[in-house]
C-alpha positions as CSV (number, residue, x, y, z in Angstrom):
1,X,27.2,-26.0,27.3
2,X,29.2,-26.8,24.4
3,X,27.8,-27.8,21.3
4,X,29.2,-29.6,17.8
5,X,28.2,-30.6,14.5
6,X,28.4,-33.8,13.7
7,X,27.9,-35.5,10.4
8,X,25.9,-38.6,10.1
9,X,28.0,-40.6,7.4
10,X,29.6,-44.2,8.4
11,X,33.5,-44.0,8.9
12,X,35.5,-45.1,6.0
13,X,38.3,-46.7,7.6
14,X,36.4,-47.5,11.1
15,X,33.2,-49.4,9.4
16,X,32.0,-50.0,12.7
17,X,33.0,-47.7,16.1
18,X,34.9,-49.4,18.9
19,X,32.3,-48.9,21.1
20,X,29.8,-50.3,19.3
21,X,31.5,-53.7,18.2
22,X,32.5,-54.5,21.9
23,X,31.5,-55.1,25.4
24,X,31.4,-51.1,27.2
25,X,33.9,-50.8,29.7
26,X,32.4,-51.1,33.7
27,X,35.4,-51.2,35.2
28,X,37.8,-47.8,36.4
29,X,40.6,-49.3,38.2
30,X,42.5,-46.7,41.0
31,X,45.2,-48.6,41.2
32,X,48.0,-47.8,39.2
33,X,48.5,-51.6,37.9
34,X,44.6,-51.9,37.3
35,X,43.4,-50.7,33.7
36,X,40.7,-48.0,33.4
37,X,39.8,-48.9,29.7
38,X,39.8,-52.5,30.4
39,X,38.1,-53.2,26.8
40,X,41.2,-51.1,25.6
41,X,43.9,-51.7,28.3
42,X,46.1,-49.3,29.6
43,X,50.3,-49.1,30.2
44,X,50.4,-50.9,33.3
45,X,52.1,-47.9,35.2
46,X,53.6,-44.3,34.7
47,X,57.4,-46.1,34.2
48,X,56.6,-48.3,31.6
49,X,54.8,-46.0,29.8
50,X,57.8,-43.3,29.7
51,X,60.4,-45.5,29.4
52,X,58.1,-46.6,25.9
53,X,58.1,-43.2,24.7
54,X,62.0,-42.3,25.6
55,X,62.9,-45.9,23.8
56,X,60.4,-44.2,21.0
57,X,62.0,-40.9,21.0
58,X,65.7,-41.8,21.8
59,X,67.2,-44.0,18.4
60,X,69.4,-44.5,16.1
61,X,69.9,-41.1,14.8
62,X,70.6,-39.6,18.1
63,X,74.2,-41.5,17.8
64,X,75.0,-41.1,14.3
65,X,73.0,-37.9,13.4
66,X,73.2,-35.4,15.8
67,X,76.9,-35.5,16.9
68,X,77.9,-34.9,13.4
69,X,75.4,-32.0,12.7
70,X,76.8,-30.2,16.2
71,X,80.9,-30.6,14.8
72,X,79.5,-29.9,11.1
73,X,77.2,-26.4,12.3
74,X,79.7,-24.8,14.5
75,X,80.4,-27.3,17.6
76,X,79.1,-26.1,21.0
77,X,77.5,-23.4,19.3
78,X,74.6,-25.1,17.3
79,X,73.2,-26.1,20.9
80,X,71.8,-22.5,20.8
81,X,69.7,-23.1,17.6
82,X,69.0,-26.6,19.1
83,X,67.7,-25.8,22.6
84,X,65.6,-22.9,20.6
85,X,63.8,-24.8,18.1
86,X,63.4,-28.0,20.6
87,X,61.1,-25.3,22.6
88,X,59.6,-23.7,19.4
89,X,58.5,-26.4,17.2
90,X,59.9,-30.2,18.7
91,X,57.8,-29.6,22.2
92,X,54.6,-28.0,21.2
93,X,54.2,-30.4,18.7
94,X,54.8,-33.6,20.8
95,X,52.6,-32.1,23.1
96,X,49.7,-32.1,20.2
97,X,50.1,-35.3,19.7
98,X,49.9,-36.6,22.6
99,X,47.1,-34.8,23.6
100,X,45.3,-36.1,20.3
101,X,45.8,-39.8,21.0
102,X,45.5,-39.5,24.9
103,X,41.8,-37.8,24.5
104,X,40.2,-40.0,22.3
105,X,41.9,-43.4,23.4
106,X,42.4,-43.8,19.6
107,X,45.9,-44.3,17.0
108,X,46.8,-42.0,14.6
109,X,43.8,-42.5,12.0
110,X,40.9,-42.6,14.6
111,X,42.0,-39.5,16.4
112,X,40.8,-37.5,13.2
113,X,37.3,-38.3,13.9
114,X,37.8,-34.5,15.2
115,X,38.3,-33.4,11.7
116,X,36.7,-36.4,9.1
117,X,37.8,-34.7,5.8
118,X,41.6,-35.2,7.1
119,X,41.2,-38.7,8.1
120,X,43.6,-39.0,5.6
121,X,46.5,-37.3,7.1
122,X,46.0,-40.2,9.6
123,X,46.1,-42.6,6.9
124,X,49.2,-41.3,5.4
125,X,51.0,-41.6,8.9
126,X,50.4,-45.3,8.9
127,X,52.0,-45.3,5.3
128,X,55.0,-43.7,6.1
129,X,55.6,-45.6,9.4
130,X,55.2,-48.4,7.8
131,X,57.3,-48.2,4.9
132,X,60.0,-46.4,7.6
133,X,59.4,-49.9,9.3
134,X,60.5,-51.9,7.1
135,X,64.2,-50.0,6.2
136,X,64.9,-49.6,9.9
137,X,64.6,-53.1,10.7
138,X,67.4,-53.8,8.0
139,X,69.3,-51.5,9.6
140,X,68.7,-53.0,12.8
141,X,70.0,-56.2,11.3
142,X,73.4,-54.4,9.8
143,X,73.9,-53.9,13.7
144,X,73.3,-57.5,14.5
145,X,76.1,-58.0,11.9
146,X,78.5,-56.5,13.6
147,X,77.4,-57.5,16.9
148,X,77.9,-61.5,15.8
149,X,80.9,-60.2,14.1
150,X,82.1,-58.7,17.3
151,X,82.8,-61.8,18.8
152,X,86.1,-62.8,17.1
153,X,89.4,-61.5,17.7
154,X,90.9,-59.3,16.3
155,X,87.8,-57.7,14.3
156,X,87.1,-58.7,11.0
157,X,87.4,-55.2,9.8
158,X,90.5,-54.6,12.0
159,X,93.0,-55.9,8.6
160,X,92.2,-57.3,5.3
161,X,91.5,-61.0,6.0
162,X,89.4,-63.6,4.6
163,X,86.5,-61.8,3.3
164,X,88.4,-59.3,1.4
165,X,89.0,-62.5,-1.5
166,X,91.6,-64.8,-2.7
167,X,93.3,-62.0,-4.6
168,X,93.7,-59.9,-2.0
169,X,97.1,-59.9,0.6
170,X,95.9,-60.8,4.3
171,X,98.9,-58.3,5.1
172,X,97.9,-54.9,4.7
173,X,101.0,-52.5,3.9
174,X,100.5,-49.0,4.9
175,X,101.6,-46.0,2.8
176,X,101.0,-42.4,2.8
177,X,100.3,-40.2,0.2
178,X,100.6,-36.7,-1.0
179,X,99.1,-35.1,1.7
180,X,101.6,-37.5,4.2
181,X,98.5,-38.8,5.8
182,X,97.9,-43.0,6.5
183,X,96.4,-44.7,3.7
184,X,96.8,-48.2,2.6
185,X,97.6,-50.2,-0.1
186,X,97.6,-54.3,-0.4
187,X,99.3,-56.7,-2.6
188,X,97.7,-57.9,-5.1
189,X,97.3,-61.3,-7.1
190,X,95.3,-61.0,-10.5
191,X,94.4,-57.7,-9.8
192,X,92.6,-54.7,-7.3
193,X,90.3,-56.5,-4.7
194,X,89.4,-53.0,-4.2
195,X,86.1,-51.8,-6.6
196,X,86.2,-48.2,-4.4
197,X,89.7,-47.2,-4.7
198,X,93.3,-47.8,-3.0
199,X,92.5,-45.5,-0.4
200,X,89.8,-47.5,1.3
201,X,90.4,-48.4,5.0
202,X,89.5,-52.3,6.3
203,X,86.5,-50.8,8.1
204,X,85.3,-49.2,4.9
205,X,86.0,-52.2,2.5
206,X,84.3,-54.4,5.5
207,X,81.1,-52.5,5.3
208,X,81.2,-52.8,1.5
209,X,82.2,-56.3,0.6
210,X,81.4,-58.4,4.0
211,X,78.3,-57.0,4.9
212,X,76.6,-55.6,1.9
213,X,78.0,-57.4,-0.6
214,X,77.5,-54.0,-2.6
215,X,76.5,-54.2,-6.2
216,X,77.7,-51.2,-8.5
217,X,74.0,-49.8,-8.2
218,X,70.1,-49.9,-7.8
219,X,70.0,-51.9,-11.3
220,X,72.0,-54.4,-10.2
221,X,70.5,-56.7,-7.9
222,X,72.3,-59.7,-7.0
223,X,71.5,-62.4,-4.8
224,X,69.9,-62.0,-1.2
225,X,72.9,-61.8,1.5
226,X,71.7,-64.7,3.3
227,X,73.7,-63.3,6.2
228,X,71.7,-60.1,6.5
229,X,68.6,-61.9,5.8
230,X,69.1,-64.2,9.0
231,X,69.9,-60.9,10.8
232,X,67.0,-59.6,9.5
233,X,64.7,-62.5,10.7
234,X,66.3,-62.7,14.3
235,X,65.0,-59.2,14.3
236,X,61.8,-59.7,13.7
237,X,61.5,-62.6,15.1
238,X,62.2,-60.4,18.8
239,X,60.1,-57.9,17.9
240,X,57.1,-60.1,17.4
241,X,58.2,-62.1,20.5
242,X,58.3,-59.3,22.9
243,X,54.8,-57.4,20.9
244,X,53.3,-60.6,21.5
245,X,50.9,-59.1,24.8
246,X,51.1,-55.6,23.3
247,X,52.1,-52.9,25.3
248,X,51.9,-55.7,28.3
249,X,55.0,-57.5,27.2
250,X,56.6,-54.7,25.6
251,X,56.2,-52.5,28.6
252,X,58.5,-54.8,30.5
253,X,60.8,-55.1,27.8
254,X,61.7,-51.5,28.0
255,X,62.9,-51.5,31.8
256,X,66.0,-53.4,30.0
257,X,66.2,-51.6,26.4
258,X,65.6,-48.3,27.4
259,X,67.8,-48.2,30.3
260,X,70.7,-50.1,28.4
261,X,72.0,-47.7,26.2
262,X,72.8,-45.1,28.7
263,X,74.8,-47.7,30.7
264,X,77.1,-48.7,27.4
265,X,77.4,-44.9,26.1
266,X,78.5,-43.8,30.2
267,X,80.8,-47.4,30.2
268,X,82.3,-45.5,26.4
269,X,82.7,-42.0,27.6
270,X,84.6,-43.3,30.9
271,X,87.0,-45.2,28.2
272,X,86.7,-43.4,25.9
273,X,88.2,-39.6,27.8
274,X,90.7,-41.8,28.9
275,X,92.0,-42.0,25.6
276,X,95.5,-39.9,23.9
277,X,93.5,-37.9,22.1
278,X,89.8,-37.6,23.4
279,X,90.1,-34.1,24.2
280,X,91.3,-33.3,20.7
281,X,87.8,-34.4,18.9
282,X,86.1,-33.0,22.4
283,X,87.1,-29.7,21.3
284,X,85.8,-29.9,18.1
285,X,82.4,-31.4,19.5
286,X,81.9,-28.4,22.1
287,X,85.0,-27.0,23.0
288,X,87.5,-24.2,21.3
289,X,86.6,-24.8,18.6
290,X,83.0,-23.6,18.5
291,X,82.2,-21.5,16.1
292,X,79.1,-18.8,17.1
293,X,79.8,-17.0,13.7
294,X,77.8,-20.1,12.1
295,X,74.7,-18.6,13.9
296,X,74.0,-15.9,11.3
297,X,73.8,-19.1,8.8
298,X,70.7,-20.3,7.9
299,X,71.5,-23.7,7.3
300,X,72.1,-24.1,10.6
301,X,69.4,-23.2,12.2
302,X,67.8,-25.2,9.5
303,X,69.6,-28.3,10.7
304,X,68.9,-26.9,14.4
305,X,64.4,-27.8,13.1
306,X,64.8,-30.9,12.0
307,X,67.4,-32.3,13.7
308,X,64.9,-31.6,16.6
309,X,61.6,-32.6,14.5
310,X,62.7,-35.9,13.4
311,X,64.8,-37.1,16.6
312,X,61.2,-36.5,18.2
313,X,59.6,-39.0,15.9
314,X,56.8,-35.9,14.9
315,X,54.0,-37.3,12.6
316,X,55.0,-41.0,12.4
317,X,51.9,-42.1,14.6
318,X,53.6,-43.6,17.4
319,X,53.6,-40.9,19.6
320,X,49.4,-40.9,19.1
321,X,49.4,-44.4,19.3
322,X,51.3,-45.0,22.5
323,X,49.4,-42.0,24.4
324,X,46.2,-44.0,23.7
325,X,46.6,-46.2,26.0
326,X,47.5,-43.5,28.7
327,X,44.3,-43.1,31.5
328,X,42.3,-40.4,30.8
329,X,43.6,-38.2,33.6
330,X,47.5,-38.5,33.2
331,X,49.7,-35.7,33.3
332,X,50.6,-35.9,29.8
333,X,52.1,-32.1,30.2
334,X,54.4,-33.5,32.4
335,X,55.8,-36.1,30.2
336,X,55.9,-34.2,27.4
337,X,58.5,-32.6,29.3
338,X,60.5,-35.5,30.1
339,X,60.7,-37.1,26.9
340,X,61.5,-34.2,24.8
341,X,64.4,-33.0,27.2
342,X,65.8,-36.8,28.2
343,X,65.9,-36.9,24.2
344,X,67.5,-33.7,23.9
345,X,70.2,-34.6,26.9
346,X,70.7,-38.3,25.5
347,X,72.2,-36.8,21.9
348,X,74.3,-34.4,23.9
349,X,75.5,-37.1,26.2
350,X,76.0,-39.3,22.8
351,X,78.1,-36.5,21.0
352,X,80.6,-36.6,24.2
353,X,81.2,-40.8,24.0
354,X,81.4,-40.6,20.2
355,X,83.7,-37.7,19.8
356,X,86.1,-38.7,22.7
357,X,86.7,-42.3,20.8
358,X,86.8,-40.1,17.4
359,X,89.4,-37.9,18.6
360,X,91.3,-40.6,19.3
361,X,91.1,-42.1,16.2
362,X,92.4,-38.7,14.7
363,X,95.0,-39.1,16.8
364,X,96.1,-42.4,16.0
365,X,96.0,-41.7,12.2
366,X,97.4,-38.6,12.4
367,X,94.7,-37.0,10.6
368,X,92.5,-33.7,12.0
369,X,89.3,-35.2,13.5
370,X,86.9,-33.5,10.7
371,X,88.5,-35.9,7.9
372,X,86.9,-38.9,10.0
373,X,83.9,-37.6,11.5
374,X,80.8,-37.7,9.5
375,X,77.5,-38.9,9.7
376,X,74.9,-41.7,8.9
377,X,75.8,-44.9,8.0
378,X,79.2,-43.9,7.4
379,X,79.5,-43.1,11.2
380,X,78.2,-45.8,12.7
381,X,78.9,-48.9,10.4
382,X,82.8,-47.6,9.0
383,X,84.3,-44.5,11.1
384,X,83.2,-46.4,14.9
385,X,84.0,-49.9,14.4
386,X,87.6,-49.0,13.0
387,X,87.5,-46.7,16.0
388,X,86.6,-49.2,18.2
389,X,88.9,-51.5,16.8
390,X,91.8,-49.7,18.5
391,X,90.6,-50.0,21.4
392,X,92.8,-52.6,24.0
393,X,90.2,-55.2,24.3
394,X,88.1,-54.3,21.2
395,X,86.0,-57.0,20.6
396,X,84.3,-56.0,24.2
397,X,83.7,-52.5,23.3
398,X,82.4,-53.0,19.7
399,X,79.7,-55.7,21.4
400,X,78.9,-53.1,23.6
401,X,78.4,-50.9,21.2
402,X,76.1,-52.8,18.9
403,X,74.2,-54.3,21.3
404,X,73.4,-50.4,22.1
405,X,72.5,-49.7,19.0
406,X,70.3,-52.5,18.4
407,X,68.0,-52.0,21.4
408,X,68.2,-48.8,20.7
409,X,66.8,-49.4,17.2
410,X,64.1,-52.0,19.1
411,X,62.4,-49.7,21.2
412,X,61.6,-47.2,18.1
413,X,60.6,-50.4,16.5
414,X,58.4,-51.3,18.9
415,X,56.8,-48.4,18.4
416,X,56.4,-48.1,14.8
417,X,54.7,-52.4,14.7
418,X,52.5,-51.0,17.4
419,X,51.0,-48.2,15.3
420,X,49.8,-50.7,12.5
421,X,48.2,-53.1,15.3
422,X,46.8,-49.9,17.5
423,X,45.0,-48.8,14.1
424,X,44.1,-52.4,13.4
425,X,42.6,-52.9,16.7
426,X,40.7,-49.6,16.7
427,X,39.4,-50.3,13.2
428,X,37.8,-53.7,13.4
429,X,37.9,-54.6,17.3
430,X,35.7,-57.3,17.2
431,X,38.5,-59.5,14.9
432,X,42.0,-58.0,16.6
433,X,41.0,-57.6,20.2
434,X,41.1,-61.6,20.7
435,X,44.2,-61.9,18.3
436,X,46.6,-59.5,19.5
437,X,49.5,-61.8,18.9
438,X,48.2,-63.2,15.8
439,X,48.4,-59.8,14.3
440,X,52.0,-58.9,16.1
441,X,53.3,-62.1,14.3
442,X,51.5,-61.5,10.2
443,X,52.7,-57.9,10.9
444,X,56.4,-58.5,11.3
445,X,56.3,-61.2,9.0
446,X,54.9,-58.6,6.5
447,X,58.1,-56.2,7.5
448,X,60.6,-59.4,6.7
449,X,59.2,-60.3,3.3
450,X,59.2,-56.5,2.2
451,X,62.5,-55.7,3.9
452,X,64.2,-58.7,2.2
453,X,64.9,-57.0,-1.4
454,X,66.9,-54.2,1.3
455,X,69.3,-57.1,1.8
456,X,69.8,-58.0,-1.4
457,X,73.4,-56.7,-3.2
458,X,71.7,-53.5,-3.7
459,X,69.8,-53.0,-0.5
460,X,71.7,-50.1,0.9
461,X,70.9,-48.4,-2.2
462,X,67.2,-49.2,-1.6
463,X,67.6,-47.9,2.6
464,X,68.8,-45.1,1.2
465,X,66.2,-44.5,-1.5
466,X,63.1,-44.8,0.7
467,X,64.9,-43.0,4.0
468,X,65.5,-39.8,1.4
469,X,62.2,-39.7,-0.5
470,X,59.8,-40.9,2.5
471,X,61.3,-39.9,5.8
472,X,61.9,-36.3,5.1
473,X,59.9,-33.4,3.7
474,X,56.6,-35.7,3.8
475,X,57.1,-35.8,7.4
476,X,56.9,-31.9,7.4
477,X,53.7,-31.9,5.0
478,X,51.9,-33.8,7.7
479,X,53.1,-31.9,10.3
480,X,51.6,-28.9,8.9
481,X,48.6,-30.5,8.3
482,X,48.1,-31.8,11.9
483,X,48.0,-28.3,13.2
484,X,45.9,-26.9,10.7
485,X,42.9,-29.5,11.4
486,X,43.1,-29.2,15.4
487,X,44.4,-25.8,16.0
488,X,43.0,-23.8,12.7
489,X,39.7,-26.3,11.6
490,X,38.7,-28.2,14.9
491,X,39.4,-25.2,16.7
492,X,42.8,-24.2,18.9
493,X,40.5,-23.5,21.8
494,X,38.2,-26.2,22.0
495,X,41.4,-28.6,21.8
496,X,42.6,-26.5,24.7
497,X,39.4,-27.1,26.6
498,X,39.8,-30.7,25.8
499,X,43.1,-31.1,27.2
500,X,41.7,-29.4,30.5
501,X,39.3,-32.0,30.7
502,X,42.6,-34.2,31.4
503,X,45.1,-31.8,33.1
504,X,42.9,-29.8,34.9
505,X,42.4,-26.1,34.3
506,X,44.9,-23.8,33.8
507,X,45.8,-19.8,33.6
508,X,45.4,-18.0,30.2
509,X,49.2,-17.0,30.7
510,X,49.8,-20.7,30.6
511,X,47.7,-21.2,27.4
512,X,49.0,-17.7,26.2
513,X,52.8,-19.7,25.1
514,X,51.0,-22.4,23.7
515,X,49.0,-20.5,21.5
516,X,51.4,-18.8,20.0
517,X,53.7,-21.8,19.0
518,X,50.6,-23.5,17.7
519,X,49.0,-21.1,15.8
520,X,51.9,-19.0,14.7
521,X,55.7,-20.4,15.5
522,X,55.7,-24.0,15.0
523,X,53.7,-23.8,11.9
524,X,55.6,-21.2,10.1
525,X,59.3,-22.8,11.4
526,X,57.6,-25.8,9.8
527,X,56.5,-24.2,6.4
528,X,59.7,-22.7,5.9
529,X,61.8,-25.5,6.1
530,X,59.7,-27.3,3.9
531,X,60.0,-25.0,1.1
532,X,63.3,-24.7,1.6
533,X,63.8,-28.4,1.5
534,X,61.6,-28.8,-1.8
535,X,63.8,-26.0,-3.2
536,X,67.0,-27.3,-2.4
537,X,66.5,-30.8,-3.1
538,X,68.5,-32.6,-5.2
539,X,68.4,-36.3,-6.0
540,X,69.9,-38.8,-3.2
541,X,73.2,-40.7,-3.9
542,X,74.7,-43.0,-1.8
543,X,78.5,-42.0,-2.1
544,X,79.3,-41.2,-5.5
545,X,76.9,-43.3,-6.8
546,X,74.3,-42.2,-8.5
547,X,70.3,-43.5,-8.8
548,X,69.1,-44.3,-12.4
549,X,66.1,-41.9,-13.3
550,X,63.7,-45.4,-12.9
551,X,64.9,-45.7,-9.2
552,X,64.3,-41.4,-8.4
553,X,60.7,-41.9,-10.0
554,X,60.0,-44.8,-7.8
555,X,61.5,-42.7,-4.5
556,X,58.6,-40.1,-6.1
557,X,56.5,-42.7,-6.3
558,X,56.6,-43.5,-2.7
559,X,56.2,-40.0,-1.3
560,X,52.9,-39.8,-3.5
561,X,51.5,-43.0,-2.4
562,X,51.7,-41.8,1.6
563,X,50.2,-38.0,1.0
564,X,47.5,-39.4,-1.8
565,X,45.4,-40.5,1.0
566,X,44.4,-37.4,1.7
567,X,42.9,-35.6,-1.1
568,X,41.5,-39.0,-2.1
569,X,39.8,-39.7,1.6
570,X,38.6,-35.8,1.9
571,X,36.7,-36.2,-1.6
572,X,35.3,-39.6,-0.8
573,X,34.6,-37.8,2.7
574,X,32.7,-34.9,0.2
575,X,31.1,-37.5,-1.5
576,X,29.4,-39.4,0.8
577,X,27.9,-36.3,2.9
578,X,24.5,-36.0,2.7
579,X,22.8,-32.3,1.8
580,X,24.2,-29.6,-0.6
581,X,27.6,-28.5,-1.3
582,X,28.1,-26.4,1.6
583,X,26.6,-29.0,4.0
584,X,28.8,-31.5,3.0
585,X,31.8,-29.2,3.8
586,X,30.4,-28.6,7.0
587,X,29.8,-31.6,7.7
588,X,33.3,-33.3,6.6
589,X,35.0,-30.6,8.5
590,X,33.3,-30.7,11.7
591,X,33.6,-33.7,14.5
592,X,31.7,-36.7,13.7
593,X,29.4,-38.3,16.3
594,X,32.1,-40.6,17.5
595,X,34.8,-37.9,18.1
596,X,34.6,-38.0,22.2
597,X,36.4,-39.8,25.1
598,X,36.6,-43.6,25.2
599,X,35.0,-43.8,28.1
600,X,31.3,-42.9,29.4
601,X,32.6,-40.7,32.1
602,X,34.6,-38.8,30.6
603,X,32.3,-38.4,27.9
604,X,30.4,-37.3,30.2
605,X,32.4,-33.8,31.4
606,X,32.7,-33.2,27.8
607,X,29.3,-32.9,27.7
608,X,29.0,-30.1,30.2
């Protein structure tokens, strides 16, 4: 029989346990459609539940990032490095966390019950989904911008038409300079309608004057874009609609958003090979001109870690939040494996659509395809769009595409709005398990209000501050931190025997791979790309434009408010202990009382 220490001090952020501020679950349905925690609730069946975490996984950043990183680290070649750390460090650590949140039927701050004096790791996930929250649903609304925009013809950012000013020619006359490539210039009335240079093509000036409006800086403010903040409301406005049942409604919701995306980028890469051209920016995706000499770099293998860690979503929460509402018994082995490998085949599958159109792009400018591919916003919002707008029948293509990248963007979305209510719900059940819509609605509304000064004149610069400072190396910190307190502090084989409990028993060579990732590989991949990070970091820009030493010590600012939760918690952990010194520590870092399975039996075979 296995026995734990348990320390005897209330919860700081669960004043009273779930189980004791509600009604104990009777009822474990067999049916797949029938909930087993019905006091919790369940995913309604094994679909929706996948398709959640593949709309999760699969975002944004699998069409903007990746594609450039494969061209940029050697083509066809980086899929080496990818494939290797996707098995070394992206799936044992989406296992972990799935584990964590499926065993205890708890979010991201409960599920350290297991190890109380890093409660605050849990704490400082919430954080930083939240504050990643409230960026990505501005940049959910720039695609809502463009997808309303689609629906003229030709494209706005096609020429230089109305919103490019009264001093500016609607009749764009091309040129070409010294190096006899395209560029434009326009006629002018009193003078340049062009802040960023001559050499600025409609799509680029688009993005900058129609849509962002874009001050010269962070100081500069300006007025809110009122277009961007209707965007932005829409937005949240179908988030809270569709979150309005919790993972009820937003597990059918995902039959369509999920399953959407695939259908536009296989409807692009049909037109898009099709194309003069396509198999020029093919090869430089893939194709001759991979480069394997780029393997003995080790930036790219670099790229390889966290392309793979953050296109996984690793230590935002959601992954713990949306396993806790998995039955007790699921394979969650099994979908591990799906989601990490349809995420892994969805951002190859996206590099093909998007370099086939790019290549033609080269083509028609007459450029080489690496002087228009590039990454980030600049991808999706400037290069595609004036790619798109090539296209015979554009204005169908560039709706497609939009519309693909915002449901993309709400399935992640979904996601990160159900972390905050999951933790809400687990903390004070007696208030949120009646008002799950309530709390949907004040929690997007909170995301609107604090995403509005991202749509201001300056906002990009503000996406761009919080994406660079929050969404990076503190993501690795608490990475790190989740496998020291369940593999090196809880105890790597008592989580095993836990996970047993809900897959069933398996060999020691099955356990023997697992082991080594979690106590050796994963963690050290991990702790050397964070101190490479820390060493190589330099302070974000957005362009050539630089942040104003106020705006890099707010971007500090933020990264210290997500990871100060946890010293602070673990002392006020200390603190409260009863006994001496060394009792406390015991006690902190041992599982409390209420570190067990949801339900009473399952608790039960944890108790023999």
């Amino acid at each position: 029989m296995k026995t734990y220490e348990c320390d005897s001090l209330s919860d700081l952020v669960v004043t009273n346990p779930a189980l004791d501020d509600q009604d104990p679950p009777v009822k474990h349905g067999d049916k797949e459609d029938e909930d087993e925690n019905t006091a919790r609730g369940n995913w309604t069946n094994k679909k929706e539940y996948l398709l959640s975490m593949i709309g999760f996984a699969v975002g944004i950043g699998n069409i903007w990032r990746f594609p450039y990183l494969t061209y940029k680290n050697g083509g066809g070649a980086f899929l080496i490095p990818y494939f290797i750390m996707l098995m070394v460090a992206g799936i044992p650590l989406y296992f972990l966390e799935s584990a964590m949140g499926q065993f205890c039927s708890q979010g991201p701050i409960n599920v350290w019950r297991a190890v109380p004096a890093l409660q605050g790791v849990g704490v400082a996930t919430v954080a930083v989904n939240g504050i990643v929250s409230i960026y990505y649903n501005v940049i959910m609304s720039y695609s809502l911008h463009y997808f309303f925009a689609s629906f003229q013809s030709p494209l706005p950012w096609s020429s230089y038409t109305s919103w490019a000013g009264a001093n500016c020619s609607l009749t764009p006359l091309e040129r070409h300079n010294a190096t006899a490539l395209p560029a434009f210039n326009r006629t002018t009335g009193n003078g340049s309608c062009l802040p960023s240079g001559l050499e600025d093509s409609p799509s680029e000036q688009y993005w900058d004057r129609a849509v962002l409006h874009r001050s010269s800086g962070l100081h500069e403010t300006g007025p809110i874009v009122w277009q961007l903040a209707l965007c932005l409301l829409l937005s949240s406005v179908l988030i809270a609609a569709v979150l309005f049942r919790g993972i009820k409604s937003s597990g059918k919701v995902v039959y369509f958003t999920a399953t959407f995306p695939y259908v536009v980028l296989a409807i692009l890469l049909i037109r898009g090979v099709t194309l003069e051209g396509a198999g020029i920016g093919l090869q430089f995706y893939i194709g001759s001109q991979s480069n394997l000499t780029k393997l003995v770099e080790a930036e790219v293998w670099r790229d390889a870690a966290t392309q793979t860690f953050y296109s996984l979503s690793i230590a935002f929460g959601g992954v713990t939040a949306l396993s806790s509402y998995s039955r007790f018994h699921n394979n969650l082995l099994l979908d591990t494996m799906v989601v990490t490998f349809t995420n892994c085949a969805t951002s190859v599958f996206a590099g093909f659509t998007i370099f086939s159109i790019l290549g033609h792009m080269a083509h028609v400018y007459g450029k080489p395809v690496h002087e228009v591919a590039q990454g980030g916003f600049g991808l999706a919002f400037i290069v595609y769009p004036d790619a798109l707008a090539k296209l015979p029948f554009a204005p169908l293509w560039s709706i497609l595409f939009f519309l693909m990248l915002f449901t993309l963007g709400l399935d992640t979305q979904f996601a990160g709005i159900e972390v905050v209510s999951t933790c809400l719900q687990d903390a004070f059940p007696k208030y949120f398990k009646s008002r799950r819509t309530l709390s949907s609605v004040v929690i997007c509304a909170l995301m609107f209000f604090l995403g509005l000064p991202c749509v201001t004149r300056a906002g990009i610069y503000w996406v761009t501050l919080m994406d660079q400072f929050v969404s990076s190396w503190v993501l690795l910190i608490l990475a790190v931190l989740e496998i020291i307190g369940f593999i090196y502090i809880y105890g790597g084989n008592r989580f095993i025997e836990d996970i047993e409990m809900m897959i069933g028993t398996k060999s020691v060579w099955f356990w023997l791979w697992w082991r080594a990732c979690w106590y050796f590989i994963t963690p050290a991949i991990i702790v050397i790309i964070l101190i490479w990070s820390l060493l190589t970091f330099t302070p974000p820009t957005y362009g050539t434009v630089q942040y104003p030493p106020w705006g890099l010590a707010l971007g500090w600012c933020m990264a210290i408010f997500c990871l100060l939760w946890i010293p602070f918690l673990a002392v006020h952990k200390l603190m409260q202990a009863q006994g001496d010194l060394s009792k406390r520590v015991r006690s902190v870092f041992s599982p409390s009382v209420d570190w067990h399975p949801y339900l009473d039996v399952h608790r039960e075979l944890k108790a023999l």
